[in-house]
C-alpha positions in Angstrom: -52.9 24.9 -0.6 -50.6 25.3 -3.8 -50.1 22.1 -5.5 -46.4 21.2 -4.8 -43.8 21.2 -7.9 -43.6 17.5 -9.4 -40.3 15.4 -7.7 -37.8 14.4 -10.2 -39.7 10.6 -10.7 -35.9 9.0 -10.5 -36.1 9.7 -6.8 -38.4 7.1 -5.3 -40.9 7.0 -2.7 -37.9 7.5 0.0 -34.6 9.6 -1.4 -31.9 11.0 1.0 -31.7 15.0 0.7 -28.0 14.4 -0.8 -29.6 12.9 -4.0 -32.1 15.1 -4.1 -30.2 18.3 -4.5 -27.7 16.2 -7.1 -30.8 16.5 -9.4 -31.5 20.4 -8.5 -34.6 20.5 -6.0 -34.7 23.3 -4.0 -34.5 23.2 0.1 -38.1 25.0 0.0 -39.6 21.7 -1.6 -37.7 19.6 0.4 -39.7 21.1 3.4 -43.0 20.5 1.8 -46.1 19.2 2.9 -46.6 16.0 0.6 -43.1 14.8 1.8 -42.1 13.0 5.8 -38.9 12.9 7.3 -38.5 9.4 9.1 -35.0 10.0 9.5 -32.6 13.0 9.3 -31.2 13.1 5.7 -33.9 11.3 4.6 -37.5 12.2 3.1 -40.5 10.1 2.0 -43.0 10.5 -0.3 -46.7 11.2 1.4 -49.0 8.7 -0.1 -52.4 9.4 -0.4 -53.7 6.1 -0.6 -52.1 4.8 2.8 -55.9 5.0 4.1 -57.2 3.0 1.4 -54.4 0.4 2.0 -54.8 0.5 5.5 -58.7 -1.0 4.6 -57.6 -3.4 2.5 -54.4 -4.9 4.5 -54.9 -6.9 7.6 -53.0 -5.3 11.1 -49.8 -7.7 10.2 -49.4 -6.8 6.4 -50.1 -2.9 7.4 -47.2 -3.3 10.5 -45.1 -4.9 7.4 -45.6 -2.2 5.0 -44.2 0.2 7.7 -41.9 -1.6 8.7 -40.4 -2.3 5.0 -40.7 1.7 4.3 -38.5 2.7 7.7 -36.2 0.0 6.4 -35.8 1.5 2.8 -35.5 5.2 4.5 -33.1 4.2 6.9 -30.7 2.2 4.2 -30.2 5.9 2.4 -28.3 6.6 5.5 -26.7 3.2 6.9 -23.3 3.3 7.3 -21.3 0.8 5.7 -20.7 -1.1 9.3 -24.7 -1.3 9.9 -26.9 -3.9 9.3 -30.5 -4.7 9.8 -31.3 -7.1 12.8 -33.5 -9.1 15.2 -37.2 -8.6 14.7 -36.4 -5.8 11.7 -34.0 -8.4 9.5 -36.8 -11.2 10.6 -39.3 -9.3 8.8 -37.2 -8.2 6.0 -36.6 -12.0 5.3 -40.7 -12.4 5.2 -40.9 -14.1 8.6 -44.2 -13.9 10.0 -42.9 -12.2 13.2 -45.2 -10.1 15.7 -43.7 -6.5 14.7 -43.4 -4.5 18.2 -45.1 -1.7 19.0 -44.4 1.4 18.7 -42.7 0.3 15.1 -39.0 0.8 15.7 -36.3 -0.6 13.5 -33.6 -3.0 14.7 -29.9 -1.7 13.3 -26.6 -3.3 14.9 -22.7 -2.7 14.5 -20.2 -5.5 15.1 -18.1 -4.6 18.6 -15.8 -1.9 18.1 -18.2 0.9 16.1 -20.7 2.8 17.5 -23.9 1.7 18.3 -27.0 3.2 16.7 -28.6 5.9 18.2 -31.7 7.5 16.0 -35.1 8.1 16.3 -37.4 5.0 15.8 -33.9 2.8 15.6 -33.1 0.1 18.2 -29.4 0.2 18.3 -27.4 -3.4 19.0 -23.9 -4.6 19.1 -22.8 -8.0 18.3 -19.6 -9.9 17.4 -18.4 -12.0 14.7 -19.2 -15.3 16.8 -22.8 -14.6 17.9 -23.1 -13.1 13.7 -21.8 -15.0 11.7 -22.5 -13.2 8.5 -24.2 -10.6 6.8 -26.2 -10.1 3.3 -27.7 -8.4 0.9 -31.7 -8.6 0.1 -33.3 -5.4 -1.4 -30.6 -3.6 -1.4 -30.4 -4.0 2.1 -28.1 -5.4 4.2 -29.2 -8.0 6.9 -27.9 -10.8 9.3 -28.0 -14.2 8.0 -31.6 -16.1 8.7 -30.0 -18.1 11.4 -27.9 -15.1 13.1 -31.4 -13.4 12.9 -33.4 -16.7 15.0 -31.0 -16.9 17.2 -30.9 -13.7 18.4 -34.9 -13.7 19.1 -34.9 -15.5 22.5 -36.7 -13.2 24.2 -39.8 -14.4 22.3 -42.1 -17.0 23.7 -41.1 -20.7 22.4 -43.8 -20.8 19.9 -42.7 -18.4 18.2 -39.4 -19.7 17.8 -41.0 -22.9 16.6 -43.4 -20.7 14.0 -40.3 -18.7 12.8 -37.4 -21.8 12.2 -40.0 -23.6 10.3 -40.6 -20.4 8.1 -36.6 -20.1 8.1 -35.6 -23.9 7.3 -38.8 -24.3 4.8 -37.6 -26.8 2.2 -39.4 -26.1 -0.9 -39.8 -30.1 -2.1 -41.3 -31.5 -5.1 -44.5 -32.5 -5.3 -47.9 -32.3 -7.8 -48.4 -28.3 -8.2 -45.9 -27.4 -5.4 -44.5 -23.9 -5.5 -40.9 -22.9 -6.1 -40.1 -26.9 -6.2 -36.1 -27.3 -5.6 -35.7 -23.8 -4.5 -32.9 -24.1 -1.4 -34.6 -22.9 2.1 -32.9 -19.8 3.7 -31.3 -21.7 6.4 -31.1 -25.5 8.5 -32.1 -26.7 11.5 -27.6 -27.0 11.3 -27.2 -23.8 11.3 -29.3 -22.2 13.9 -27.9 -25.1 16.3 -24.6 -23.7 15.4 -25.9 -19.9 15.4 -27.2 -20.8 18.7 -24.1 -22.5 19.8 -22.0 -20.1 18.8 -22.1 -17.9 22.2 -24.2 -17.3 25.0 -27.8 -16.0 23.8 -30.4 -14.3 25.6 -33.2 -16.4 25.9 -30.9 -20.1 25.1 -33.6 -22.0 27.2 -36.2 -20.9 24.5 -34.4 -21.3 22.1 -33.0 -24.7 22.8 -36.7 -26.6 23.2 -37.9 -25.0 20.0 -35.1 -25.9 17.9 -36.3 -29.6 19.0 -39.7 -28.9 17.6 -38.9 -27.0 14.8 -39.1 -29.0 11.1 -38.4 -28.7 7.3 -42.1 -28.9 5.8 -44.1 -26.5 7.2 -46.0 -24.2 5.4 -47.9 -22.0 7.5 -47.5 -20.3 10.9 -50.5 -22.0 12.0 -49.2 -25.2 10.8 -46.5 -24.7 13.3 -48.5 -24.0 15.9 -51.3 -27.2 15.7 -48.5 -29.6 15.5 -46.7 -28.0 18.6 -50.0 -28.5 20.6 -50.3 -32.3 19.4 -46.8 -33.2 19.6 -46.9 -31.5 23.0 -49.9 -33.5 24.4 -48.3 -37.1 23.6 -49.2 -37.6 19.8 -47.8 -39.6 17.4 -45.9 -36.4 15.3 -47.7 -35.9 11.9 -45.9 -35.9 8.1 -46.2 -32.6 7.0 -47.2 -31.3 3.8 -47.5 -34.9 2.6 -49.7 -35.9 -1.2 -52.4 -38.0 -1.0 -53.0 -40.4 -4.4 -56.4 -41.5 -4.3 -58.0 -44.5 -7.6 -57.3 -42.3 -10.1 -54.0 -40.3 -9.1 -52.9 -37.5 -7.1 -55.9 -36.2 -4.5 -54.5 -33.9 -2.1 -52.0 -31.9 -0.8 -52.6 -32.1 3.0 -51.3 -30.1 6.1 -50.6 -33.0 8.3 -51.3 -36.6 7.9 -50.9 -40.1 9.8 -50.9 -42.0 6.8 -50.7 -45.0 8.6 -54.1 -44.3 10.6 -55.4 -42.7 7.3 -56.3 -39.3 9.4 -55.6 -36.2 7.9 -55.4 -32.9 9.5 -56.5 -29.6 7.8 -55.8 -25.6 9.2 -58.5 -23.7 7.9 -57.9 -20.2 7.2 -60.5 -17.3 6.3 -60.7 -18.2 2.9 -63.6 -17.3 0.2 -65.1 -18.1 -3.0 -63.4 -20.5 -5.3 -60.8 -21.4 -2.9 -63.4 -22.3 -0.4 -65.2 -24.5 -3.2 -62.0 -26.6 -4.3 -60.9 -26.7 -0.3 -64.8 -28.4 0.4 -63.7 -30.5 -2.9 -60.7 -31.6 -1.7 -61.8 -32.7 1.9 -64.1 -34.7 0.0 -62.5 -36.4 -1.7 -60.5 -37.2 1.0 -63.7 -38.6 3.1 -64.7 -40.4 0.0 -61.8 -42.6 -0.1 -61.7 -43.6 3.3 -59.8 -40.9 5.3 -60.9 -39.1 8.5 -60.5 -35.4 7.8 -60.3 -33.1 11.0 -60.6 -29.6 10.2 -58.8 -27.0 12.4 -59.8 -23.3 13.1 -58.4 -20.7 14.8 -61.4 -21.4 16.9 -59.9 -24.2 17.6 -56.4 -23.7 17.6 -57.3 -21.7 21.0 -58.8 -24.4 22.6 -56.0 -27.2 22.3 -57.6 -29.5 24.8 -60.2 -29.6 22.6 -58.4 -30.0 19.4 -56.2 -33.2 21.0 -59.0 -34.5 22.4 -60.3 -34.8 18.9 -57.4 -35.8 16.8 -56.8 -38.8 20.0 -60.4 -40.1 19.3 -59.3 -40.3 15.5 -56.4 -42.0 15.9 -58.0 -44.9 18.8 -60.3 -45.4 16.7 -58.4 -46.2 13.6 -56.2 -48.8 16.4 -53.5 -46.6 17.8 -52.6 -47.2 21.2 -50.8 -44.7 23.7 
C-alpha cells in the first residue's frame, strides 16, 4: 500500500472535513486508509500505537481514552445548542464513572431544539430547571458537575456516593497535599439543589447517597469502604486526616478514629518504591501505638468480613455500640 500524503500537522488527531479542505487536501485523501470517520463531517487520525496503549492502559483508562476521542470528534460538529451530558460530561469532568458499553456519547439540547440523533450519540433533552448551567472544559461544552450527578439516578447508590465525593472533593491543606486551596467542582449545596430542582429519574437513589456522600475523599475505593462501615452501624471515620507522630508529621491516612487510635488503609496494586514508603508508613503508624487495618479489594468484596474486623478494633480499644 502507497504511503499516504502527509496531513497538514495544524489539523489534529480529529479535524472536521470543512477545515480540512480550508488548508487544500484533496477529497481522495480524505477517504484514506490511515484516517476514521466517527462522525459525518468529521475524520480521525488512525493511530498506530492504539495496540501498544491498549497493553499498557487498564479497561477503565482505555474506555476513557475513547471516550475523550468521540468527545473531541463530535465537538467539530456540535451545534451551538449542544452540550455534553450524563455519563459522557461525568467523564469529561474526570469522574471515575463505569463508561457503558457499546461506547456511546451523551449529547442533549435544552427543550425546544432538536434532540440528537447520530451514530454512537445518545440524544437527551432537558430544561433550564433540571440544567442549571452549562461550561466550557477542553474546549468542550458540558453540564455543570452537579447538573451532571443529578442526572445519573439510574446508577446504583454506590455509585452516586463514589461520584459526589469525586464531584465535592475539597482539596484542603495539609503536609504534601496536592493542589492545596484549589475550590472543588461542586457542593454537597448544589447537587441537593440540582436534585431539588425537578423531578429526577432515579430521586430515591439519589436522595440516600447524597446523605452519604462527603468533602475528603480521595479515592473511589475510599468511598466505597466507608459506605460499607457506615452502613453496618460504625462510628463514621475522619477522612484524609494527618497523623503527627514524636517527631512531627507521620502520615497521611485514608480513614482514622483518632479517638480509638485505629487507622484504616485502602490498598491499591501498587509497586516498587511506593510499596516500600506505604510498608514505611504503616509502620510507623504501628510503632507509635495505632492499630492499622489494611483494606483490599479482596476485602472490599467481602464486607462482612471487613466490619467484622474494623468492630474488633474498635471494642477493643473501648468503644461500645
Amino acid at each position: 500500500m502507497r504511503t499516504p500524503d502527509p496531513l497538514p500537522p495544524s489539523l489534529g488527531p480529529v479535524f472536521s472535513l470543512a477545515d480540512a479542505r480550508a488548508l487544500g487536501v484533496k477529497r481522495g485523501r480524505l477517504e484514506g486508509e490511515d484516517l476514521t470517520a466517527p462522525f459525518t463531517g468529521v475524520r480521525a487520525r488512525f493511530d498506530d500505537s492504539s495496540t501498544t496503549d491498549a497493553i499498557r492502559l487498564d479497561d477503565f483508562e482505555a474506555r476513557v481514552r475513547d471516550v475523550r476521542t468521540l468527545a473531541r470528534a463530535y465537538a467539530l460538529r456540535m451545534r451551538p445548542v449542544e452540550f455534553f451530558s450524563h455519563h459522557t460530561a461525568a467523564t469529561l469532568w474526570g469522574a471515575p464513572i463505569a463508561i457503558p458499553t457499546p461506547i456511546a456519547i451523551d449529547v442533549c439540547v435544552f427543550r425546544g431544539n432538536a434532540i440528537p440523533r447520530s451514530r454512537g450519540v445518545r440524544g437527551h433533552r432537558a430544561d433550564h430547571r433540571t440544567t442549571a448551567m452549562t461550561t466550557t472544559r477542553a474546549g468542550m461544552r458540558l453540564a455543570s458537575p452537579a447538573s451532571v450527578w443529578a442526572s445519573l439516578g439510574t446508577l446504583p447508590v454506590d455509585d452516586l456516593v463514589v461520584v459526589g465525593d469525586y464531584f465535592c472533593r475539597r482539596w484542603r491543606h495539609g503536609f504534601l497535599r496536592p493542589k492545596a486551596g484549589a475550590p472543588p467542582l461542586t457542593t454537597r449545596e448544589r447537587l441537593a439543589a440540582a436534585l431539588a430542582a425537578s423531578r429526577r429519574v432515579g430521586a430515591a437513589r439519589l436522595r440516600e447517597a447524597l446523605e452519604l456522600i462527603r468533602e475528603d475523599s480521595w479515592s473511589p475505593r475510599e468511598s466505597l469502604c466507608r459506605v460499607v462501615l457506615v452502613r453496618a452501624g460504625l462510628p463514621e471515620p475522619l477522612l484524609n486526616m494527618d497523623v503527627d507522630g514524636p517527631l512531627g508529621f507521620l502520615a497521611c491516612v485514608d480513614m482514622v478514629y483518632p479517638r480509638y487510635r485505629i487507622a484504616i488503609e485502602y490498598q491499591g496494586q501498587v509497586h516498587g518504591t511506593r510499596y516500600a514508603k506505604d510498608i514505611e508508613r504503616i509502620e510507623g503508624l504501628r510503632a507509635a501505638g495505632w492499630i492499622v487495618i489494611q483494606v483490599t479489594a479482596a476485602l472490599l468484596s467481602r464486607p462482612e468480613e471487613l466490619v467484622a474486623r474494623v468492630r474488633a478494633a474498635l471494642v477493643s480499644r473501648g468503644w461500645r455500640p
